[in-house]
LOZA-130935 format. One line per field, with one value per residue (C-alpha): residue in one letter; z, y, x. Coordinates in Angstrom, 2 decimals. Layout:
<atoms>
type = A,...
pz = Z,...
py = Y,...
px = X,...
</atoms>
This chain:
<atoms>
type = X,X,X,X,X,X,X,X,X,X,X,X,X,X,X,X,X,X,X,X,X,X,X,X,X,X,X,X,X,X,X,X,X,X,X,X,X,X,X,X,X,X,X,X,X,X,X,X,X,X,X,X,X,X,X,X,X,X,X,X,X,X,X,X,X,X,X,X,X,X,X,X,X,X,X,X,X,X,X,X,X,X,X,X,X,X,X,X,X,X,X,X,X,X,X,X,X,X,X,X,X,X,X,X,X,X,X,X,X,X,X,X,X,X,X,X,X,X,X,X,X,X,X,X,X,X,X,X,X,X,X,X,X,X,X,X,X,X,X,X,X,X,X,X,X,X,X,X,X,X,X,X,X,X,X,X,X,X,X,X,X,X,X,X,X,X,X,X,X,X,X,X,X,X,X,X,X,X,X,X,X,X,X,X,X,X,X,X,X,X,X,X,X,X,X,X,X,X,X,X,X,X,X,X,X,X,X,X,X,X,X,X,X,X,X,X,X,X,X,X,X,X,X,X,X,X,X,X,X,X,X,X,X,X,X,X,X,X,X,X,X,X,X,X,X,X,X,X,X,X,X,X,X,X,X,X,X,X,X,X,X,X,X,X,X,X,X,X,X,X,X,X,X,X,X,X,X,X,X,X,X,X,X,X,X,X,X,X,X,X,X,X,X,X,X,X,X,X,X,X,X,X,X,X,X,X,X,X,X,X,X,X,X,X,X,X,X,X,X,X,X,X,X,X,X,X,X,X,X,X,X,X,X,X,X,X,X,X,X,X,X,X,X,X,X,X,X,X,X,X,X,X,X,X,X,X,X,X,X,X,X,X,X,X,X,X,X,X,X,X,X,X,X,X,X,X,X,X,X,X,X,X,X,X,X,X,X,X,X,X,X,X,X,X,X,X,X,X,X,X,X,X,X,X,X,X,X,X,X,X,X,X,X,X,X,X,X,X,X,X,X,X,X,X,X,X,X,X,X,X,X,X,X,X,X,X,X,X,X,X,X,X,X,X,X,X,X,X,X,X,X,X,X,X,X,X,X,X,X,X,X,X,X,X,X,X,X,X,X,X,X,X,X,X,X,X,X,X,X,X,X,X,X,X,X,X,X,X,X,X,X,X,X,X,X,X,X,X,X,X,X,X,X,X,X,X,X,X,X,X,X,X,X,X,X,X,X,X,X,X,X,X,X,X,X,X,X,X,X,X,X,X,X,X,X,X,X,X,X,X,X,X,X,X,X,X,X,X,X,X,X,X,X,X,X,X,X,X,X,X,X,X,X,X,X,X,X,X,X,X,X,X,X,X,X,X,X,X,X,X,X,X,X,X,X,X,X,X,X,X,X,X,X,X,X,X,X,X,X,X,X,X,X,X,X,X,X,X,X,X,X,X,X,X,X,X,X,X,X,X,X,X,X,X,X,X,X,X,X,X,X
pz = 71.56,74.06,74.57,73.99,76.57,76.44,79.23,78.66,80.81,81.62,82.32,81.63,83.53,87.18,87.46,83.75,84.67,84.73,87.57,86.42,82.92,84.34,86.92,84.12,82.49,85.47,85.94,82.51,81.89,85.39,87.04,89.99,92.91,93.93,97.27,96.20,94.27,96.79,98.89,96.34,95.20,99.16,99.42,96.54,97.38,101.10,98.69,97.05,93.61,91.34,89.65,90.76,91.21,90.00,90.48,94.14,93.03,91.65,94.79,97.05,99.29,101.93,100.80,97.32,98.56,100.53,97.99,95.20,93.14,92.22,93.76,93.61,89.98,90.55,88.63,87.50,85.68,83.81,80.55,77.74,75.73,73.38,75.55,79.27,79.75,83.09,83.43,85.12,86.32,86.89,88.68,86.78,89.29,87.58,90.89,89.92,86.37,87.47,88.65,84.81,83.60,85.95,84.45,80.50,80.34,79.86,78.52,74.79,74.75,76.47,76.95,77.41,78.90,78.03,79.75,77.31,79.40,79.86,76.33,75.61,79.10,79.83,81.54,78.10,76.53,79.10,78.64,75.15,75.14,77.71,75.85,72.49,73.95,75.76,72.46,73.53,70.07,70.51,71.73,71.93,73.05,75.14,75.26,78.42,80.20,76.34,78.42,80.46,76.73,75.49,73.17,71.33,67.89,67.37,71.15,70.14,66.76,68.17,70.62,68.10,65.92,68.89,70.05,66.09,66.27,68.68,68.46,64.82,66.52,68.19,67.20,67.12,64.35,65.71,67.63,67.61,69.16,70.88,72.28,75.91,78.68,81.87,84.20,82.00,79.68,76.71,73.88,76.52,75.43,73.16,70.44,72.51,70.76,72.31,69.97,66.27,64.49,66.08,63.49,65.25,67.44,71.30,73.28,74.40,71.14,70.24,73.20,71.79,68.36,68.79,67.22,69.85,68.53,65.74,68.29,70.12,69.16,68.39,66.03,68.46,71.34,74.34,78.07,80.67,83.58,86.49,88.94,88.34,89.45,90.98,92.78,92.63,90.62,87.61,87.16,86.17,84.54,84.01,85.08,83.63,81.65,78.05,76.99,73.06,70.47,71.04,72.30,71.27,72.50,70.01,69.09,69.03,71.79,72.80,75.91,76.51,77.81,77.91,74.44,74.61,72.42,73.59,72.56,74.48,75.84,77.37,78.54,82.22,83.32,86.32,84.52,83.04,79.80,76.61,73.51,72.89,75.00,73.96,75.73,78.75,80.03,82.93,81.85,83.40,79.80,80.28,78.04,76.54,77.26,80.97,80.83,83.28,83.21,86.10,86.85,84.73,81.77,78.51,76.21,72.67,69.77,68.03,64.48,66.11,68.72,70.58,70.79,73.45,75.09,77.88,76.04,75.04,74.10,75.99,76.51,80.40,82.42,86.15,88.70,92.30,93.84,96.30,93.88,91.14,88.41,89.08,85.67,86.39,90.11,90.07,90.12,89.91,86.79,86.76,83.30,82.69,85.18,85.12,87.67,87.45,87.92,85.46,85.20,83.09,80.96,79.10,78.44,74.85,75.23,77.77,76.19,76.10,77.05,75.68,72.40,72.23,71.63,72.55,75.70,77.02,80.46,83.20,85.31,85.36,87.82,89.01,85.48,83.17,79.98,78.17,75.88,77.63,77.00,79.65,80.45,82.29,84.64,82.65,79.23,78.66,75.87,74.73,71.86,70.65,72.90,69.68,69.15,72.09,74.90,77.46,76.72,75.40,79.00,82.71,85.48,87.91,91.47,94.33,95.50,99.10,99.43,96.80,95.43,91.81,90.43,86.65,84.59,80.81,76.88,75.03,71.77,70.44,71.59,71.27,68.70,68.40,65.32,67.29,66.43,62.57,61.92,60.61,63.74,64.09,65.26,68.73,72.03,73.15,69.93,69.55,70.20,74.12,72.88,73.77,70.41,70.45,69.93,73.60,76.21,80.13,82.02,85.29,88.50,89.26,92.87,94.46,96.20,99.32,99.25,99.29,101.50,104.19,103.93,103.81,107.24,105.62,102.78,99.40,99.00,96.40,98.51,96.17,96.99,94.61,94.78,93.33,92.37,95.70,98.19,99.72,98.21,97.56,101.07,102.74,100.17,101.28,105.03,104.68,102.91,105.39,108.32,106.51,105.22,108.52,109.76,107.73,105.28,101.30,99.52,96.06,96.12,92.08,91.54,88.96,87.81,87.94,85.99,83.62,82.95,81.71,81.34,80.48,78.66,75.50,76.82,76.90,79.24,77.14,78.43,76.86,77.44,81.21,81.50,79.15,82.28,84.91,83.11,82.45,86.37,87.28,85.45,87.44,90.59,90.04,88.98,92.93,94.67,93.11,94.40,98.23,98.16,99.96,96.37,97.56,94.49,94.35,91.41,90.53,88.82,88.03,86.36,88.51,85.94,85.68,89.51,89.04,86.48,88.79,91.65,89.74,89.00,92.46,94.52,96.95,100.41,98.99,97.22,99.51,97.76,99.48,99.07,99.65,100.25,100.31,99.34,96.08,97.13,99.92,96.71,94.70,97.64,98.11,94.50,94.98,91.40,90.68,88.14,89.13,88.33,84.85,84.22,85.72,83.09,80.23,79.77,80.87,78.83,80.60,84.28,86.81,89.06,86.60,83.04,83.72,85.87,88.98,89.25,93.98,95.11,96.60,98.65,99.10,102.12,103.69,103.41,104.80,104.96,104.64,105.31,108.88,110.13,109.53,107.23,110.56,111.60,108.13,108.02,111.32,110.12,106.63,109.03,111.41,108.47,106.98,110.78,110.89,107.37,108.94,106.14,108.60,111.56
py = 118.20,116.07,112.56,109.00,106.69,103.52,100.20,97.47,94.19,92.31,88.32,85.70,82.79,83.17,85.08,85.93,89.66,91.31,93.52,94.18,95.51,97.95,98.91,99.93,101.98,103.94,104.60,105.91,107.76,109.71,108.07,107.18,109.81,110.24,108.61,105.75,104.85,105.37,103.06,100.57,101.05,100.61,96.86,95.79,96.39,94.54,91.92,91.38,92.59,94.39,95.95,97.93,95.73,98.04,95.39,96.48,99.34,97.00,94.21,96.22,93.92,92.20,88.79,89.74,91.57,88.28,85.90,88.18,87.40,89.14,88.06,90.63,92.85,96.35,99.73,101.70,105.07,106.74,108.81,110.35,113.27,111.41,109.00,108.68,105.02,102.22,99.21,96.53,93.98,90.54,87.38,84.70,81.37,79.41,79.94,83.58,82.95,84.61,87.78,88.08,87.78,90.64,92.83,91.92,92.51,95.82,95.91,97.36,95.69,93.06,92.24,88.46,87.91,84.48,84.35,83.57,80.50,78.88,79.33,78.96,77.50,76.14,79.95,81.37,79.54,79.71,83.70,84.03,81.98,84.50,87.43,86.10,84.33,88.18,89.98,92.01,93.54,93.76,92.00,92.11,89.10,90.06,87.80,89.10,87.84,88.27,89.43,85.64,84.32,86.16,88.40,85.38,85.84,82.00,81.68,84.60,83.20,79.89,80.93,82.86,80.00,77.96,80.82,81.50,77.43,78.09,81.32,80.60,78.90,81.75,84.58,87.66,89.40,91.93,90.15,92.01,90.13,92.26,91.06,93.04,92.73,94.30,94.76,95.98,98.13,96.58,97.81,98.74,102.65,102.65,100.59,97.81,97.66,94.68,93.01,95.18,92.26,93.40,95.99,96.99,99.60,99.35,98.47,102.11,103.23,99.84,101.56,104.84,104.41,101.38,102.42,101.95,104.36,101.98,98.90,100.96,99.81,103.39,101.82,100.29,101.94,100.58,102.08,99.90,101.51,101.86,103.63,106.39,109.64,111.61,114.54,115.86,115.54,117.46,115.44,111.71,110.77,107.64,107.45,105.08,104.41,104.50,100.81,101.64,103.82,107.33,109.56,112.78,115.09,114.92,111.23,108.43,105.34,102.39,100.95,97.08,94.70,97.19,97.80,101.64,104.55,107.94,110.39,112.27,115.15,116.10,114.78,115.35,115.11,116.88,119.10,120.32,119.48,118.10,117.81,114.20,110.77,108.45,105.82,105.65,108.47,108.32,110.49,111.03,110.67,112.62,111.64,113.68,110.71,108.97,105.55,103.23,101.95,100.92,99.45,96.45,98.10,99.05,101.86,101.68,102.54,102.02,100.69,98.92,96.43,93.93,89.78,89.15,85.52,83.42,80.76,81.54,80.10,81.18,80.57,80.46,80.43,79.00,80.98,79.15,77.49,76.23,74.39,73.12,74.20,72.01,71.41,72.75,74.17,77.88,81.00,84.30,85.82,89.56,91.16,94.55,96.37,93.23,90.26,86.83,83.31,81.17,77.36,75.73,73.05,71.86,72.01,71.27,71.16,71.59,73.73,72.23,74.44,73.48,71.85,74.30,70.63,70.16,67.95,66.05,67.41,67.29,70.02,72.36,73.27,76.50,77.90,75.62,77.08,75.99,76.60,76.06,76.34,78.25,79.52,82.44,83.36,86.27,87.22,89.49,92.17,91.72,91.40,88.72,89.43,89.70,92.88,94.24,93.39,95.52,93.50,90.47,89.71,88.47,87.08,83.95,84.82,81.20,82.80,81.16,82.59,85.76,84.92,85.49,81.96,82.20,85.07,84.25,85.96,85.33,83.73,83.92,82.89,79.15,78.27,74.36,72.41,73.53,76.87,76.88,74.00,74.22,73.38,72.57,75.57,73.66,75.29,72.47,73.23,77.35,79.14,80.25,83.49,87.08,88.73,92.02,93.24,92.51,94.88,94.73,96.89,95.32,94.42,97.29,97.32,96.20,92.84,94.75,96.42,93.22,91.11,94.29,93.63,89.53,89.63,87.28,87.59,85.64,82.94,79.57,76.32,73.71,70.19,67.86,63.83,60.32,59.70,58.27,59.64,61.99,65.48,65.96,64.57,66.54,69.55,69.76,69.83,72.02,74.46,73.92,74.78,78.07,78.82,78.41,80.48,83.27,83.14,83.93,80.32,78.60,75.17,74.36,70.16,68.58,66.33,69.22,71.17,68.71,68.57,72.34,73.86,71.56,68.88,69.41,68.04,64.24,62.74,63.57,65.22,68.00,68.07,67.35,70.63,72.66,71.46,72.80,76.05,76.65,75.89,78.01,81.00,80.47,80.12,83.49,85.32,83.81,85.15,88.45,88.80,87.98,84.54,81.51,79.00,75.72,73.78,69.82,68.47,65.52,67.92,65.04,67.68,70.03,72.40,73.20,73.61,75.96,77.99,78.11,78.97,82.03,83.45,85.29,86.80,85.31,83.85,83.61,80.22,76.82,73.69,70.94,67.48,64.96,61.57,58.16,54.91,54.08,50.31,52.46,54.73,51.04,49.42,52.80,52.89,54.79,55.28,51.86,54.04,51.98,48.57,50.07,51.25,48.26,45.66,48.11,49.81,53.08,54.52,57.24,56.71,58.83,56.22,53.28,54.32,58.12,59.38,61.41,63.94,64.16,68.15,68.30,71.49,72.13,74.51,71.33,67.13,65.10,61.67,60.49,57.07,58.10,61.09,61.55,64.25,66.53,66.23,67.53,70.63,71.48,71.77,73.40,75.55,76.06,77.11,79.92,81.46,81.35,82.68,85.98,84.60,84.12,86.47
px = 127.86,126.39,128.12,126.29,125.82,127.13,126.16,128.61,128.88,132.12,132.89,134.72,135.91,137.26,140.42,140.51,141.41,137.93,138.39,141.94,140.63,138.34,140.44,142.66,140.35,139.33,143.32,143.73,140.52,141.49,138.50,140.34,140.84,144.23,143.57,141.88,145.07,147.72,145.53,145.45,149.78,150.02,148.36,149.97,153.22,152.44,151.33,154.86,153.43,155.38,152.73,149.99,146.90,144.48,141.85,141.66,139.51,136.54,136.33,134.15,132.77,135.39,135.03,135.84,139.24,140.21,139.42,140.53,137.33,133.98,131.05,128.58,127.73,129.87,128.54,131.47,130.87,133.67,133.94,136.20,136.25,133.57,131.13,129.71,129.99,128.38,130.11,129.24,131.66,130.05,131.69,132.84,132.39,129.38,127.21,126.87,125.67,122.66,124.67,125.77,122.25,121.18,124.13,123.82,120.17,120.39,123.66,124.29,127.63,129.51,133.61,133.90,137.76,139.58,143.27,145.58,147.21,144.27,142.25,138.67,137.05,133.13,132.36,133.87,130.96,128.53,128.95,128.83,125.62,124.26,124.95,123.65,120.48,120.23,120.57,123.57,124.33,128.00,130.53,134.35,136.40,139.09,142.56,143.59,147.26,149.13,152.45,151.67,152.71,155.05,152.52,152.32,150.21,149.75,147.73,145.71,145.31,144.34,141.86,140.12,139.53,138.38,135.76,134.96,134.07,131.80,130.08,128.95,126.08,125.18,123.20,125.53,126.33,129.11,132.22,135.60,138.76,141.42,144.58,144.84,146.78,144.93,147.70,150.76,148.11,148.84,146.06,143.68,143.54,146.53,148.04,150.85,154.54,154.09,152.26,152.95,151.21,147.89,146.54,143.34,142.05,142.67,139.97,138.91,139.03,136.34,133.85,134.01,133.15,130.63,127.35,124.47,121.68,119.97,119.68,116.99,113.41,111.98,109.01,107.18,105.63,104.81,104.20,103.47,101.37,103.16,101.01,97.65,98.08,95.30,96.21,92.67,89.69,90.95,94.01,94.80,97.84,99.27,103.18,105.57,108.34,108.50,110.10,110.42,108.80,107.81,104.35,103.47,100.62,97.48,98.89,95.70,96.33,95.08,94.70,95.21,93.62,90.29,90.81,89.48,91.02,91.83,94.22,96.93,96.72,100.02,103.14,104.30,107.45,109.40,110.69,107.21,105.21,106.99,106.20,107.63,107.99,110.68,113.19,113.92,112.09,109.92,106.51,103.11,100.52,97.12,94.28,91.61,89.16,88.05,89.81,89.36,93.34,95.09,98.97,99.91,98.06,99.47,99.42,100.26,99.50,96.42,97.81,101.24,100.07,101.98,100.73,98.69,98.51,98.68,100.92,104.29,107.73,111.21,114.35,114.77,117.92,116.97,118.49,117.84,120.37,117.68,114.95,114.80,112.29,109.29,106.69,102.65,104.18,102.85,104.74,104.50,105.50,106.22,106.65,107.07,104.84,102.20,102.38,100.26,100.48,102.06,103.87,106.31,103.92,106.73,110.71,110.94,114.87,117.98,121.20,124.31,126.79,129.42,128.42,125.00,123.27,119.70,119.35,115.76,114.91,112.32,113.38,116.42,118.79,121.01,122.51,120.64,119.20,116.48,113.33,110.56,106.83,104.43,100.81,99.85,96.70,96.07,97.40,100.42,101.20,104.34,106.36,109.90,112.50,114.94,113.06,112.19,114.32,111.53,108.51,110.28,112.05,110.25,111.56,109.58,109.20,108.97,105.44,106.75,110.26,109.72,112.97,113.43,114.20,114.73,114.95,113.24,113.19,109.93,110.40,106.65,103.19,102.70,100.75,99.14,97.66,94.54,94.92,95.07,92.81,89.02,86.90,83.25,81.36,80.30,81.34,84.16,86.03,85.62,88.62,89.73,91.33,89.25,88.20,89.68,86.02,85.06,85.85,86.75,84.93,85.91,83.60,80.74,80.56,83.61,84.76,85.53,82.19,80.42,82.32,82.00,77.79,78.15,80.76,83.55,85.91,85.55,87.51,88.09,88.14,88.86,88.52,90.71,90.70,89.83,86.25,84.89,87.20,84.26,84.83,80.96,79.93,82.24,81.29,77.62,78.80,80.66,78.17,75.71,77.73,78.41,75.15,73.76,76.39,75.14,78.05,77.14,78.32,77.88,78.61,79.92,80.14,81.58,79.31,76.50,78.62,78.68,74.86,75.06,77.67,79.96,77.52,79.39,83.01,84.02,87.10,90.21,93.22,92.08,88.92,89.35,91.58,88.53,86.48,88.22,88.89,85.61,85.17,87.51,86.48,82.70,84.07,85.73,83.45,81.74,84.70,83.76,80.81,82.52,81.14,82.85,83.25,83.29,84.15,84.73,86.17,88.42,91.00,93.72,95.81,98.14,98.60,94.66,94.83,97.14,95.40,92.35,94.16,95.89,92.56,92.53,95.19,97.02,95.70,92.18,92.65,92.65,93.00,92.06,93.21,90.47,93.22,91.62,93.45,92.41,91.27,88.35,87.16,86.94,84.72,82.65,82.18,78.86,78.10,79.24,81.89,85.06,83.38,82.54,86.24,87.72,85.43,86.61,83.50,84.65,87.94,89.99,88.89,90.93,92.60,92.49,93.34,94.08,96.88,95.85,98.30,98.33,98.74,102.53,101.69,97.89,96.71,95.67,95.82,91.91,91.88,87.99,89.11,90.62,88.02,85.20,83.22,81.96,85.87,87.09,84.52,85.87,89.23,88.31,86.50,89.49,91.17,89.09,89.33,93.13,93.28,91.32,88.52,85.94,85.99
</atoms>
């Protein structure tokens, strides 16, 4: 009979005896070569320890040894007669919060360890947040140090009623506490005299028989495109890993976002052809169809689809010791085998910890939790974390330092009073959301194609400031220069816009970011075709400048901010537009009566009341030519 797999994730609070615990498991499931524990008996015994410090066989790295901590997540593999089982043993300072995240998310089980002296401590509840907000199905609570009390039933009694207090909050439906002590062995794989009031199983005998199979998500299939495979012209496969469900040969699929149907027509794997796909393999799918699908695609099936949308709820746990999470600042989101732009538009609440009470907050720091509200350049597929961890989880990305800075579980796509109400069939108030009827095709001839025959590449240059501060004067110099230069331009203006296009929106908030997404969306489809978009538009709001700049990749976006103190826009006045907000006769005027949200990091800061306009085109131009834009 072939034995189960089982991933299980340790923690606890600092020096609560995790790397003792699965030190002792190694030891008595004979994972430990007979080297590596004479080494090990030899620097305890130069430590003065009576016991063997079986720890010493977790703390790899030097610091950990000298410090006798864990820093870093360690990957232990050992096995009985019944299971194969990974373990990974995370550090318990609050700094490396983050490391636990990284080993619990794919973790089927977790051991949280509480020292007996010490009781129930913030990391205890930190942890057991983690793991529920994680959907770790199981969990065992560990009272480790029992010989440090005497085997004392009433601590272990009292620390269960503490950490039953708290974990009723949480969602987990299977906790099991064992009394343990690491370093003597005490009910780690057999029953402890120790403590004969204990009538449970040992802990080993817990990981054996802990049922795993039914939390795996074999109803709903989804396979994110990795990478396309095309050997030669009578092969394409599409390779990837199956996340949940299963795939069979002959089996009807759809592909998202395109939307197109095909069926399968094998199943590749290394090993050869097989007749069935399920979790976690890594398969190549043929189709019997051409499909024009490409990585950050996903296949699934036709009659089980996942939500698509580029607004969504999740809990997020902020990772960066270095910045803080800043609202409407963009990132990049990566999310199964997809990656886009996205920004936090809203923390609905902070976690408390301890008390798992909802907190007001404007930004989180390193550990923080907290439900949060986001958009994203271009919609994902995915489904609730709670049941699907694969295509319920992403991680954010600082686009500047490429650091992963907060690892998130979708709750559900947001969904506003907007979105259920009756609205009048005019084009401001019709939905944003593709109809599943409409299909991407993608671009005919290619960007690189056409930016080969126009001599420069495509790029966005969007100039953001106060009404007045010279973004249209400096616009039209701009696209002069080029067009003379021979360069391919469009030159898209707000208030042009606004006679067309956009004649059907007013000056709300909303309306205001409907403008600049509709903008946005033109400009793109510019860059496309290899122009140079020059577009100048007030923009007050830094999460619609965001959006827009997510639209295209990286390096190809340049927002410029057009600075001029608001008293010089007031005297220029050149559509006499301040005079008529300042008497009242204009509501919601950006400057007066409507915020004007400044760019904190724009590719580059003009000041039209210090140069002038034939000074700033030489430095926009400057710019495209250090960018390797313009040749």
């Amino acid at each position: 009979m072939e034995k189960t797999l089982l991933r299980l994730v340790t923690t606890g609070s600092v020096d609560d005896g995790k790397s003792t615990l699965i030190g002792r498991l190694l030891y008595e499931t004979k994972a430990v070569y007979e080297d590596q524990l004479a080494a090990v008996e030899r620097t305890s015994k130069k430590k003065g320890q009576d016991d063997v410090d079986l720890s010493l066989l977790l703390d790899g790295l030097s610091a950990e040894r000298e410090q006798g901590i864990t820093i870093d997540v360690a990957y232990r593999y050992f096995e009985t007669a019944t299971r194969k089982f990974i373990i990974a043993d995370c550090p318990g300072h609050e700094q490396y919060t983050r490391n636990m995240v990284t080993g619990a998310s794919t973790a089927e089980l977790a051991i949280i360890l509480i020292d007996a002296r010490n009781g129930v401590m913030t990391q205890s509840r930190r942890h057991g947040l983690l793991v529920s907000l994680l959907q770790v199905p199981h969990l065992v609570v560990a009272v480790n140090k029992m010989d440090a009390v005497g085997y004392s039933q009433a601590v272990f009694d009292d620390i269960v009623a503490t950490y039953e207090a708290f974990s009723d909050k949480l969602d987990i439906h299977d906790i099991t506490y064992i009394p343990v002590s690491a370093l003597k062995g005490d009910n780690v794989t057999e029953k402890s005299a120790n403590m004969s009031w204990y009538d449970g199983a040992p802990l080993l005998h817990h990981l054996e028989h802990a049922h795993v199979s039914q939390d795996r998500n074999l109803i709903d299939t989804r396979f994110p495109v990795q990478y396309v495979i095309r050997p030669h012209q009578d092969f394409r496969g599409f390779a990837g890993r199956m996340i949940s469900g299963t795939f069979r040969p002959g089996e009807e699929i759809v592909a998202l976002p395109s939307g197109r149907t095909s069926h399968i027509k094998s199943i590749v794997t290394y090993d050869g052809d097989v007749q069935e796909a399920f979790p976690p393999q890594s398969v190549t799918l043929t189709l019997t169809d051409e499909v024009d699908i490409s990585r950050g695609d996903m296949i699934v099936r036709k009659n089980n689809l996942p939500q698509v949308s580029n607004h969504i709820s999740a809990t997020l746990c902020w990772m960066s010791e270095r910045d803080p999470l800043s609202l409407n600042t963009s990132y990049y989101l990566k999310h199964t085998t997809r990656t886009v732009r996205a920004f936090v538009n809203r923390i609905v609440y902070k976690i408390d910890v301890n008390t798992l009470h909802r907190e007001q907050a404007d930004t989180l720091h390193l550990n923080e939790i907290a439900r949060i509200e986001m958009k994203t350049s271009l919609p994902l597929f995915f489904d609730a974390y709670k049941t699907n961890r694969g295509t319920g989880s992403f991680i954010l990305i600082d686009p500047v330092t490429q650091n992963t800075v907060a690892a998130g579980m979708i709750r559900d796509a947001v969904r506003t009073l907007d979105d259920v109400m009756e609205k009048p069939e005019t084009q401001a108030e019709m939905p944003q959301k593709t109809s599943p009827n409409t299909i991407w095709t993608g671009w005919n001839i290619p960007r690189e194609q056409r930016e080969a025959r126009h001599g420069h590449q495509g790029a966005i240059l969007w100039l953001t400031g106060l009404s007045g501060s010279g973004k249209s004067t400096v616009a039209k110099r701009l696209e002069k220069q080029l067009f003379d230069s021979g360069c391919q331009t469009m030159l898209l203006d707000g208030d042009l816009l606004r006679h067309g296009l956009n004649g059907d929106l007013g000056f709300s908030d909303r309306d205001r970011s409907e403008n600049i997404r509709r903008a946005a969306e033109v400009a793109r489809l510019f860059f496309e075709a290899g122009h140079l978009v020059i577009c100048t538009f007030i923009s007050p709001f830094a999460k619609d400048r965001a959006f827009a700049r997510g639209l295209v990749e990286d390096g190809r976006f340049f927002e410029v901010f057009v600075k001029c103190d608001l008293d010089v826009c007031k005297r220029r006045d050149p559509n006499g537009l301040y005079k008529k907000a300042l008497s009242g006769e204009i509501k919601e005027f950006t400057g007066i009566s409507s915020p004007y949200e400044a760019p904190e990091t724009p590719e580059l800061v003009v000041e039209t009341d210090l140069q002038s306009a034939d000074d700033i085109v030489e430095r926009i131009v400057a710019l495209l030519r250090e960018q390797k834009i313009l040749s």
